[in-house]
LUMVEX-909886 format. One record per residue (C-alpha): x, y, z; residue number from 1; chain; residue in one letter. Coordinates in pm, whole numbers. Each point is the difference from the previous one (the first is absolute). Layout:
BEGIN
[[X, Y, Z], NUM, 'A', 'A']
...
# end
This chain:
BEGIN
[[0, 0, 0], 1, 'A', 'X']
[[128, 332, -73], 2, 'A', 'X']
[[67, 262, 212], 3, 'A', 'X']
[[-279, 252, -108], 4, 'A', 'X']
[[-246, -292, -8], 5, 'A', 'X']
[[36, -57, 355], 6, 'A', 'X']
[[9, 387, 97], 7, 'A', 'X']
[[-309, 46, -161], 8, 'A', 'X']
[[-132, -364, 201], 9, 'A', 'X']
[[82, 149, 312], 10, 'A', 'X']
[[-202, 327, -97], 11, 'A', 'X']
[[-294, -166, -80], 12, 'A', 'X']
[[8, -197, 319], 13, 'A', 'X']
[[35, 327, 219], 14, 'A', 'X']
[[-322, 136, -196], 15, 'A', 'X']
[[-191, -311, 91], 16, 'A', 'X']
[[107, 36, 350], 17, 'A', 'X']
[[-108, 367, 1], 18, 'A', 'X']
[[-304, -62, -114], 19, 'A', 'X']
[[-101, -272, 213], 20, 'A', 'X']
[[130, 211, 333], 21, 'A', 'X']
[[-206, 288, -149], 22, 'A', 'X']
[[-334, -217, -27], 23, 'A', 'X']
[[32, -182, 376], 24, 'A', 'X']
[[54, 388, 154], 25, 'A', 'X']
[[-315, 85, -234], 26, 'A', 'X']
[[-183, -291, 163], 27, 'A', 'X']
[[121, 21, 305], 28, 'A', 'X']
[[-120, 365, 4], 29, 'A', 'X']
[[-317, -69, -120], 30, 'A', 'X']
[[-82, -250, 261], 31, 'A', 'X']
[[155, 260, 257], 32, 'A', 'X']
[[-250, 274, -132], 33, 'A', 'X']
[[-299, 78, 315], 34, 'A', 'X']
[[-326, -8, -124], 35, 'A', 'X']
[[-153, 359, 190], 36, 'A', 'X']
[[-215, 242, -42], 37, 'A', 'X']
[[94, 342, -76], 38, 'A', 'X']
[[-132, 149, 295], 39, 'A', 'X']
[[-80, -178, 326], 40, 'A', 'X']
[[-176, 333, 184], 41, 'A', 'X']
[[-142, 294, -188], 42, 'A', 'X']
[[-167, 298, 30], 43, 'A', 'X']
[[-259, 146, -271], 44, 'A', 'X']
[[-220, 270, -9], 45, 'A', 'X']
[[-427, -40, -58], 46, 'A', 'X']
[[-30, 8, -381], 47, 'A', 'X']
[[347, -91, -162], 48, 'A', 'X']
[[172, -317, -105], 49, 'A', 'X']
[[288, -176, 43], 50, 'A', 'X']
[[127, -328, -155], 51, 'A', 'X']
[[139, -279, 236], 52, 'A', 'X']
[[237, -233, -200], 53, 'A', 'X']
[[91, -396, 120], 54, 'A', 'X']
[[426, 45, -70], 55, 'A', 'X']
[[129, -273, -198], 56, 'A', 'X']
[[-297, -213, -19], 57, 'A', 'X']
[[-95, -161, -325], 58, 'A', 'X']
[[-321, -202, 114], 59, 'A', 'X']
[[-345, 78, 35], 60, 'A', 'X']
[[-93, 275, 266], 61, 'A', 'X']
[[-315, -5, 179], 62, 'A', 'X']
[[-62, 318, 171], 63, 'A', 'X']
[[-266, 110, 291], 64, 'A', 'X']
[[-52, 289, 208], 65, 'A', 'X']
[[-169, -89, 336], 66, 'A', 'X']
[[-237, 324, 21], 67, 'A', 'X']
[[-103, 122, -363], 68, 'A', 'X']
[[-115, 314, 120], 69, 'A', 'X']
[[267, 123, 114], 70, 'A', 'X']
[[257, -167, -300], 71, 'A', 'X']
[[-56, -219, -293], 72, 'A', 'X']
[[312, -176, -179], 73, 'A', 'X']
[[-109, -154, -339], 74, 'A', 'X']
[[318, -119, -138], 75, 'A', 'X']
[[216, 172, 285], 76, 'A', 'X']
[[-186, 359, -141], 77, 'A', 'X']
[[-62, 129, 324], 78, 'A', 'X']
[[-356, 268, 14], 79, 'A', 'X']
[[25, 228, 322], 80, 'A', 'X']
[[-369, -7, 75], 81, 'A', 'X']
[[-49, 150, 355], 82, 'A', 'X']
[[226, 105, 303], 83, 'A', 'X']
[[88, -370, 229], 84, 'A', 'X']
[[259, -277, 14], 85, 'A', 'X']
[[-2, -306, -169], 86, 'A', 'X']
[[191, -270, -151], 87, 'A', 'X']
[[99, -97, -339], 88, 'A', 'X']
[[85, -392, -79], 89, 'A', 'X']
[[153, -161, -295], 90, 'A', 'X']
[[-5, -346, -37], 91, 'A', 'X']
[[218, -201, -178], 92, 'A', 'X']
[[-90, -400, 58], 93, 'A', 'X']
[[5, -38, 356], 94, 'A', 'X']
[[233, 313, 10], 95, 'A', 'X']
[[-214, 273, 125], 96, 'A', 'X']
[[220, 380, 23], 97, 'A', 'X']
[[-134, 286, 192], 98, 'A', 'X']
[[17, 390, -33], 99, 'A', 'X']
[[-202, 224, 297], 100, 'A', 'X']
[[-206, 239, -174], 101, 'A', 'X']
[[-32, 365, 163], 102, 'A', 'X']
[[-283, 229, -171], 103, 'A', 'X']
[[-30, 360, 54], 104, 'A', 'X']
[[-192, 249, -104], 105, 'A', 'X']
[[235, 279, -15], 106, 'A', 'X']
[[-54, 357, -116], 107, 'A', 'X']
[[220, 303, 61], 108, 'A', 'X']
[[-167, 257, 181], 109, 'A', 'X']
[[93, 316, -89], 110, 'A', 'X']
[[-207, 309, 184], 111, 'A', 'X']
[[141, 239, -318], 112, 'A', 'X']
[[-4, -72, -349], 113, 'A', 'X']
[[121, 304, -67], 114, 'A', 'X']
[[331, 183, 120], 115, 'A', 'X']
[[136, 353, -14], 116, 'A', 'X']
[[333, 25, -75], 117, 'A', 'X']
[[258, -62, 287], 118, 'A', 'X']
[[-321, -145, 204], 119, 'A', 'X']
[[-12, -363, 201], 120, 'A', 'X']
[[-242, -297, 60], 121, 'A', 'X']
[[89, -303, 140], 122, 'A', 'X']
[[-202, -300, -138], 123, 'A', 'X']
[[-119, -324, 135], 124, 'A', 'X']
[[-136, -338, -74], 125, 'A', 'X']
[[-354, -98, 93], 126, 'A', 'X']
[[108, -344, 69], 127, 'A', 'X']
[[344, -128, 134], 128, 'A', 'X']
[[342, 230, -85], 129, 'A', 'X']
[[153, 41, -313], 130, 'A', 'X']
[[366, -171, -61], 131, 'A', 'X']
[[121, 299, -203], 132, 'A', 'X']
[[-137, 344, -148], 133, 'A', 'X']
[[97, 141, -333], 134, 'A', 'X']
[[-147, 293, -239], 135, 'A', 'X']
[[20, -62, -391], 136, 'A', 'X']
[[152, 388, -48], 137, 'A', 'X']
[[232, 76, 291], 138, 'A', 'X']
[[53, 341, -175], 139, 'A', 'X']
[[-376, 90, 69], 140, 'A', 'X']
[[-34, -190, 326], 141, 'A', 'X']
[[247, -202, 234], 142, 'A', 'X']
[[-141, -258, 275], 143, 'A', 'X']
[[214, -114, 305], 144, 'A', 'X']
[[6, -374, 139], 145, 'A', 'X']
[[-279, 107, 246], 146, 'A', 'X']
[[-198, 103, -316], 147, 'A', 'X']
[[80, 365, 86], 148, 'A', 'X']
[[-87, 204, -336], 149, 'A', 'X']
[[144, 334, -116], 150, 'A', 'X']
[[-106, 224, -258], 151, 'A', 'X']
[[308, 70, -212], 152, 'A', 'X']
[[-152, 204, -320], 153, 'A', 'X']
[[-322, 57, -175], 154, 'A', 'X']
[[-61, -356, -164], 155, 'A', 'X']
[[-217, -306, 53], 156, 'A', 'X']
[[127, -358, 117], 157, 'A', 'X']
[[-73, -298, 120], 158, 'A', 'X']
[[99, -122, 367], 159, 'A', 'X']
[[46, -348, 41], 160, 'A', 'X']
[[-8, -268, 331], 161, 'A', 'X']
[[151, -304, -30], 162, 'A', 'X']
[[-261, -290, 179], 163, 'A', 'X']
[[93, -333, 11], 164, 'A', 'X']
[[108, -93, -357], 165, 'A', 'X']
[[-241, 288, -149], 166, 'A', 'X']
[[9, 347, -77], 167, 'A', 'X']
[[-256, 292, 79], 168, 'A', 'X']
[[-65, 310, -169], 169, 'A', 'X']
[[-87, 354, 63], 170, 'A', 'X']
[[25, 275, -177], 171, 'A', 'X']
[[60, 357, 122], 172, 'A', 'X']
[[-19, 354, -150], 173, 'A', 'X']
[[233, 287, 125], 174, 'A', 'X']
[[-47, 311, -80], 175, 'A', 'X']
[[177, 329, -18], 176, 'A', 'X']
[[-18, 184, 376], 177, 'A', 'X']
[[-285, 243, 83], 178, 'A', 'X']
[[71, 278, 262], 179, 'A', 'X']
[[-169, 273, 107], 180, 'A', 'X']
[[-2, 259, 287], 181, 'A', 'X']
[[-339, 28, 154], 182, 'A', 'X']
[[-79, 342, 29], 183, 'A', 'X']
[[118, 138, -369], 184, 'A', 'X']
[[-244, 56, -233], 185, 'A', 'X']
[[115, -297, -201], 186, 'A', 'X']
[[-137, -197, 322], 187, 'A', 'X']
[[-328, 175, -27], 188, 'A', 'X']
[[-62, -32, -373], 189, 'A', 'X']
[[70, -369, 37], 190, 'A', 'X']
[[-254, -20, 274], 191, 'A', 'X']
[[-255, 157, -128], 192, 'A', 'X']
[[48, -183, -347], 193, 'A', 'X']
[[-21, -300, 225], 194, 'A', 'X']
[[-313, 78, 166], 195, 'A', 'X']
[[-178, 110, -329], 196, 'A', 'X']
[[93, -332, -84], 197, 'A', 'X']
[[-141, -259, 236], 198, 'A', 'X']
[[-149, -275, -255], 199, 'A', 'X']
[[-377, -81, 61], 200, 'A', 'X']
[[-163, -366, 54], 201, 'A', 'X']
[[36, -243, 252], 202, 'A', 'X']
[[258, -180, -145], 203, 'A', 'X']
[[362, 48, 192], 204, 'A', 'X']
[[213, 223, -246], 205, 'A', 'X']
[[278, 218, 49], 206, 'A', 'X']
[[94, 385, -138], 207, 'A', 'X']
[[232, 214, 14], 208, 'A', 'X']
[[314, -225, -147], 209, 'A', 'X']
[[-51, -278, 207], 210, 'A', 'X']
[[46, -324, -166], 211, 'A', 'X']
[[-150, -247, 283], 212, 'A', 'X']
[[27, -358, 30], 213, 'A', 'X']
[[-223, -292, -62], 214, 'A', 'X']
[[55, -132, 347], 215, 'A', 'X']
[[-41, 368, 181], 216, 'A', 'X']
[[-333, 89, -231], 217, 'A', 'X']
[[-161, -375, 88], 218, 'A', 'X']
[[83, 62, 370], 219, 'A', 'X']
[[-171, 361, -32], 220, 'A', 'X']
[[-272, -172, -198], 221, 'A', 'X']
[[-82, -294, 265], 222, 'A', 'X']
[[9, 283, 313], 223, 'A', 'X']
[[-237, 256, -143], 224, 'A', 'X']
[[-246, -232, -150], 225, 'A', 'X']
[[-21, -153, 358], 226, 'A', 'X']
[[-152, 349, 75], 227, 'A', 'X']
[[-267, -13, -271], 228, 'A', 'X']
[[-154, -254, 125], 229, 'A', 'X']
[[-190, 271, 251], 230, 'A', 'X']
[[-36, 239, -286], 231, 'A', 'X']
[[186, 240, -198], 232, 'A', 'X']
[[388, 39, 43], 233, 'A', 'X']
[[281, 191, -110], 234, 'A', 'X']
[[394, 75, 60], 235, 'A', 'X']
[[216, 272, -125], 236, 'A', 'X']
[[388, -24, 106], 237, 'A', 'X']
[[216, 284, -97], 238, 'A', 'X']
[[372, 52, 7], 239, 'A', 'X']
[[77, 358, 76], 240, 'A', 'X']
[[332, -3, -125], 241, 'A', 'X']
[[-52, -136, -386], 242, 'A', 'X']
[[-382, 7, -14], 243, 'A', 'X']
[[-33, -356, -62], 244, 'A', 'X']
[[-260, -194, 131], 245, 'A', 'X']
[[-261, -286, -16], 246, 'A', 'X']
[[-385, 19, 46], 247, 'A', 'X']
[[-335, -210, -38], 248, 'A', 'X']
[[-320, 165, 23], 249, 'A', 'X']
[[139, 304, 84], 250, 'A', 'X']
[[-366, 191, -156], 251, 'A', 'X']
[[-231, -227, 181], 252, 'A', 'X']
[[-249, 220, 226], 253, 'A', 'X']
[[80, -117, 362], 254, 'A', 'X']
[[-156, 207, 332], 255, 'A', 'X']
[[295, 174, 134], 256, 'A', 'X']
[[-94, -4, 386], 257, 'A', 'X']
[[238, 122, 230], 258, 'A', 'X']
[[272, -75, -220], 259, 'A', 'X']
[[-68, 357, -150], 260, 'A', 'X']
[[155, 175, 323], 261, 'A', 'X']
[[287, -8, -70], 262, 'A', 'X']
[[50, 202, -331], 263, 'A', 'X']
[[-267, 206, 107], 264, 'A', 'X']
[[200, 130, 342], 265, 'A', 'X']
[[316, 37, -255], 266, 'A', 'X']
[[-243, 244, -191], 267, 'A', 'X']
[[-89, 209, 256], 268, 'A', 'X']
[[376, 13, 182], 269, 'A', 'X']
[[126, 115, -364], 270, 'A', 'X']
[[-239, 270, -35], 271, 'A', 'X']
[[-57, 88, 353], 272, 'A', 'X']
[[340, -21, 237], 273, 'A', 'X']
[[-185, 170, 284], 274, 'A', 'X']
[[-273, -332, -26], 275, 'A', 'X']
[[241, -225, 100], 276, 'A', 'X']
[[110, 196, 317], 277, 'A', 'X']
[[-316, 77, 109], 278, 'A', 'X']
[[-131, -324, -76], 279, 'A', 'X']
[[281, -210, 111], 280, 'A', 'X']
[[-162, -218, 236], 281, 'A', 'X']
[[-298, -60, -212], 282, 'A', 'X']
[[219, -100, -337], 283, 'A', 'X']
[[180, -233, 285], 284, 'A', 'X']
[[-329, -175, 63], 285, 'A', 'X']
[[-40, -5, -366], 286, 'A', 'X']
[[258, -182, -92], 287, 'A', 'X']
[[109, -245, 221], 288, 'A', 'X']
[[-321, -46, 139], 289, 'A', 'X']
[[-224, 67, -321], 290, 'A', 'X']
[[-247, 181, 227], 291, 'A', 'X']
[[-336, 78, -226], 292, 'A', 'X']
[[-65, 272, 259], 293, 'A', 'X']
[[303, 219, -54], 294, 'A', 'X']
[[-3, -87, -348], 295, 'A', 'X']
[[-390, 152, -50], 296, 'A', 'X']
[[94, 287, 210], 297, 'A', 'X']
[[320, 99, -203], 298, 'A', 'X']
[[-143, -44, -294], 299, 'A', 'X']
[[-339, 201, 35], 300, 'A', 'X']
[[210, 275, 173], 301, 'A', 'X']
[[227, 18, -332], 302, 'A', 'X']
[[-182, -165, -286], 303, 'A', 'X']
[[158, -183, -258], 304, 'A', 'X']
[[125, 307, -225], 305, 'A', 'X']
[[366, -120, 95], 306, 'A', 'X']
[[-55, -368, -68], 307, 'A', 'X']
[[-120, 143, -346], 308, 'A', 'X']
[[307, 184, -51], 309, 'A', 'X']
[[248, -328, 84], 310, 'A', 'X']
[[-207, -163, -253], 311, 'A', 'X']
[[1, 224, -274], 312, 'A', 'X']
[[406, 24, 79], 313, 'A', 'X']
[[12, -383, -42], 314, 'A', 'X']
[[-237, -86, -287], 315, 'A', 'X']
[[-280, -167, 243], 316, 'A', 'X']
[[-311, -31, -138], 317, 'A', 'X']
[[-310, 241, 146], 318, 'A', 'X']
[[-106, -326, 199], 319, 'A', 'X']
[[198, 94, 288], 320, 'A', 'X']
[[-145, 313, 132], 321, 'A', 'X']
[[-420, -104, -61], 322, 'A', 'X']
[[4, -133, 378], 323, 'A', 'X']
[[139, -21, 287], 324, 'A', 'X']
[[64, -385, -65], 325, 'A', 'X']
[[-44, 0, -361], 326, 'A', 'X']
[[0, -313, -278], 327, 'A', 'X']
[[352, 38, -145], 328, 'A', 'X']
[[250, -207, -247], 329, 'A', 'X']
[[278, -99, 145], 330, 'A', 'X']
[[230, 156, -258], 331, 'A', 'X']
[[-156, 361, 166], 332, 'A', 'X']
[[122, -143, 358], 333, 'A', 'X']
[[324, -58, -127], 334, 'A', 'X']
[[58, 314, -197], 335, 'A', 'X']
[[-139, 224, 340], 336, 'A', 'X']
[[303, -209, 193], 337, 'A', 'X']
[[240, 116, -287], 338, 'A', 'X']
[[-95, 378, 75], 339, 'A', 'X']
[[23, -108, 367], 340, 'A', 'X']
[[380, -157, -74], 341, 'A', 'X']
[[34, 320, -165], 342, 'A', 'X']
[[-83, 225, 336], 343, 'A', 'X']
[[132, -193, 262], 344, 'A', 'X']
[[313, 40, -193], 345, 'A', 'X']
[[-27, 335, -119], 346, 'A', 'X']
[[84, 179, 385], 347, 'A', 'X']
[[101, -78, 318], 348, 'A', 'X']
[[-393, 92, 93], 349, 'A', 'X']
[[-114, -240, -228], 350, 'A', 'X']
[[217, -256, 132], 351, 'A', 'X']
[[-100, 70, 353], 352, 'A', 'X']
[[-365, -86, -116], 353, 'A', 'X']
[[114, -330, -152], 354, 'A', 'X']
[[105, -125, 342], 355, 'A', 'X']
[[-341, -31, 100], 356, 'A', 'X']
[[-36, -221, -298], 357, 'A', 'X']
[[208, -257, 132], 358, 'A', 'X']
[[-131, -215, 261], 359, 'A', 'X']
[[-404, 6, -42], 360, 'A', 'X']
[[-153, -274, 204], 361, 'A', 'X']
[[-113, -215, -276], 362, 'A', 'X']
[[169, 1, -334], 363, 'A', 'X']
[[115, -301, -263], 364, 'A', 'X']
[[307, 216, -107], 365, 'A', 'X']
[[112, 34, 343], 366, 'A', 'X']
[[-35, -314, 145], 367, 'A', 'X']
[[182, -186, -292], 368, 'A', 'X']
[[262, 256, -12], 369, 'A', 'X']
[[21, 86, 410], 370, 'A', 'X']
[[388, -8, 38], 371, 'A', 'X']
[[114, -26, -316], 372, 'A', 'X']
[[-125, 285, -187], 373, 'A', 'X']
[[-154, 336, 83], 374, 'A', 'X']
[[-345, 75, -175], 375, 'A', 'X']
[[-248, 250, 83], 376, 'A', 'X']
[[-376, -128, -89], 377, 'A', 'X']
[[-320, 31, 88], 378, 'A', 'X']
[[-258, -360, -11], 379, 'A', 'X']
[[-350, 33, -45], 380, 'A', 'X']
[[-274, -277, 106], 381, 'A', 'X']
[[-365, -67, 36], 382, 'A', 'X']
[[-250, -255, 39], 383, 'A', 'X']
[[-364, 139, -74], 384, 'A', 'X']
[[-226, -168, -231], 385, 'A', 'X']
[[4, 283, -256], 386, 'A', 'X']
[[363, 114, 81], 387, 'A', 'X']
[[258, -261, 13], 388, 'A', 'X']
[[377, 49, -38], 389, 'A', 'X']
[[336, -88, 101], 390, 'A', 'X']
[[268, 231, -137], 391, 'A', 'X']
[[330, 177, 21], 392, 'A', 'X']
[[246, 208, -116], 393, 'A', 'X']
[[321, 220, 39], 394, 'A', 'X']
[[381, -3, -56], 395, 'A', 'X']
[[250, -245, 57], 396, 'A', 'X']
[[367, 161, 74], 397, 'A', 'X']
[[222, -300, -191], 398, 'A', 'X']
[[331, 148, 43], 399, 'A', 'X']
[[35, 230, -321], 400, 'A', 'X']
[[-285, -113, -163], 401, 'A', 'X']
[[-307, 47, 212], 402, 'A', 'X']
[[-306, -95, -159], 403, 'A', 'X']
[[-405, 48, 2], 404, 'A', 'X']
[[-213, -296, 60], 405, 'A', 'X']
[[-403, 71, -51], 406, 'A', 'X']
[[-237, -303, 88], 407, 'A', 'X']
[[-370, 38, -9], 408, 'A', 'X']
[[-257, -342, 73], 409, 'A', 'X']
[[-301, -57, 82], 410, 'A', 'X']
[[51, -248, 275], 411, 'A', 'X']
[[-225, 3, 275], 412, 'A', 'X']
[[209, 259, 203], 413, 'A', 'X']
[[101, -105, 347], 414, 'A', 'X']
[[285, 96, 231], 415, 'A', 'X']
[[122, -367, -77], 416, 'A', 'X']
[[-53, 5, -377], 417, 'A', 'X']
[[295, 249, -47], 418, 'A', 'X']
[[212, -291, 27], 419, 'A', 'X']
[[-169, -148, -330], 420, 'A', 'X']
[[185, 249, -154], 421, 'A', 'X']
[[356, -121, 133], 422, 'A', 'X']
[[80, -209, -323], 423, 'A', 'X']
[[-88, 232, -228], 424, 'A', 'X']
[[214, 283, 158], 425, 'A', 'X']
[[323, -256, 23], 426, 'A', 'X']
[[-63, -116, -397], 427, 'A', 'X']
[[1, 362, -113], 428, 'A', 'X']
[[348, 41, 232], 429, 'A', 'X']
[[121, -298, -226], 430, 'A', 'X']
[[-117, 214, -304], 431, 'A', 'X']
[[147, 292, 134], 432, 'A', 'X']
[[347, -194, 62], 433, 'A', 'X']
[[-6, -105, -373], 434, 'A', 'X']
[[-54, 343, -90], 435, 'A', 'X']
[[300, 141, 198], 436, 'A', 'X']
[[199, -275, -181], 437, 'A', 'X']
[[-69, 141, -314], 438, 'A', 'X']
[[80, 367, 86], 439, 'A', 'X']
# end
């Protein structure tokens, strides 16, 4: 045999060799290789899917979900149906694999769907906590781990929270910053723009630049209509800053009651300084004490001339001044407590006369608001069978954007009932806070 004959012998025989180590590690691997699934625990949210896989199996799968309300898993396609926990099985022969199912039905809350520029909201999840945060345009919005968002530039983006093996959107608007100085004239053309601007109906709708959100206008929706189940019922909410705001029957005729004392004692101290200090003690009993006394006495000793005045100041209709306790809209009440923001801030003497504004003995403004927020108001109730009301209205002092709130029912008007009115005063502070975030 020749020499390159048996070089090219031993070359084949090192091939073979090769390829038979090759195909034992190939087998050997292959019988190594775990049959598993993908994912033994998992988390998904109400509504999405995820596929579950059987690793490295090549033989018929039977799959089952033990609750199908809660999952199903045709095929491994697993169907979020409903929040719970539940298990997943596939079966292979007698070969049965498991995966804990977790369903939630998460949704990020977020209070303001619109930011102003250089503005913050922190968002949430309504079930569980989200793994991660994340916006799709971190020029126009960023979001920290603790979903933390912060409006960058004018711009829309989405805001993303990572749940289990899903994401959830939202999307959020921010716009350019709106500032200005109450007091200017700029301030007062906005207001009264606002004001000659309160939409009609009894649906919940907002003005003045205010772009509310689904979950704030429902809320609004579900607390008034609980009112109009006595009767007619109405809200106006007014920012005094911006002039934005949100109302809902705000021109429904409601009786005013004694809810009416309060603008009309701002009335007379504006036109009639030496009123208040000869009157002090009965404006006192006015006030915090709604006495209908005092009240008739001050008011057939000066008329209503000066309540006609505020009103023609503010835009309220001729309603106010054809009684002592006249049928009004409740966009009038509001606008009279915009000329009242107007005078209590205008002097040191109108001021003084708010004080006596600020701790009346029954009032839905300031028992929601009682150590957190000044307000001045004035409630109005009663329980007659041709007169029946529970109202109120004034000004809550939110930092530097105080606000008007104006809410007129016709609840059977008790002391109690005031406190029917709690819910609806705290969702139009929600509103209000969604506001501010867009200013």
């Amino acid at each position: 045999m020749s020499r390159n004959h048996a070089s090219v012998n031993r070359k084949a025989r090192w091939v073979l060799l090769l390829a038979a180590l090759l195909t034992l590690v190939m087998a050997v691997s292959a019988q190594s290789a775990t049959v598993r699934l993908n994912k033994r625990r998992i988390i998904l949210v109400k509504g999405k899917t995820y596929q579950l896989k059987l690793l490295n199996n090549t033989k018929k799968v039977k799959w089952k979900s033990n609750n199908r309300s809660i999952v199903t898993a045709r095929y491994g396609k697993l169907v979020a149906k409903a929040s719970g926990r539940t298990t997943v099985t596939a079966t292979v022969g007698k070969k049965v694999y498991t995966c804990r199912v977790l369903v939630r039905d998460a949704k990020i809350v977020c209070n303001a769907k619109t930011l102003a520029v250089g503005k913050k909201t922190t968002l949430s999840i309504t079930e569980g906590k989200a793994k991660a945060w994340g916006s799709t345009n971190k020029s126009v919005l960023t979001v920290n781990s603790n979903g933390r968002v912060t409006a960058k530039k004018a711009g829309t983006a989405r805001v993303w929270a990572q749940v289990g093996v899903h994401k959830i959107y939202t999307k959020i608007t921010v716009v350019e910053k709106k500032d200005v100085k109450i007091g200017t004239s700029a301030w007062a053309s906005i207001l009264s723009d606002s004001m000659s601007s309160i939409p009609s109906g009894t649906g919940v709708t907002s003005f003045g630049g205010y772009q509310m959100s689904s979950s704030v206008k429902n809320a609004l929706a579900s607390a008034i209509g609980s009112a109009r189940s006595s009767g007619n019922a109405g809200f106006v909410m007014i920012d005094l800053t911006t002039g934005m705001g949100v109302a809902s029957g705000a021109y429904s005729v409601v009786y005013a009651a004694s809810t009416m004392k309060g603008p009309y004692v701002a009335s007379l101290c504006a036109a009639n300084s030496g009123a208040f200090y000869s009157y002090r003690g009965t404006i006192c009993n006015i006030l915090q004490w709604s006495s209908n006394d005092d009240y008739k006495r001050l008011y057939n000793t000066f008329g209503s001339s000066c309540l006609r005045s505020f009103a023609n100041k503010c835009g309220a209709s001729s309603r106010v001044t054809s009684a002592k306790y006249p049928w009004i809209y409740p966009a009038d009440l509001a606008k009279l407590w915009v000329q009242c923001f107007k005078f209590f801030r205008g002097s040191s003497f109108g001021n003084t006369v708010g004080t006596y504004y600020q701790a009346p003995n029954v009032s839905a403004l300031y028992q929601v608001f009682k150590g957190k927020y000044t307000t001045r108001s004035k409630a109005g109730w009663i329980a007659e069978s041709a007169y029946h009301a529970c109202n109120c209205a004034g000004i809550v002092y939110a930092g530097d954007h105080p606000y008007v709130v104006s809410i007129m029912t016709s609840i059977w008007g008790t002391y109690s009932n005031q406190s029917r009115l709690y819910t609806l005063v705290r969702q139009l502070e929600a509103a209000h806070n969604e506001m501010v975030a867009q200013m």
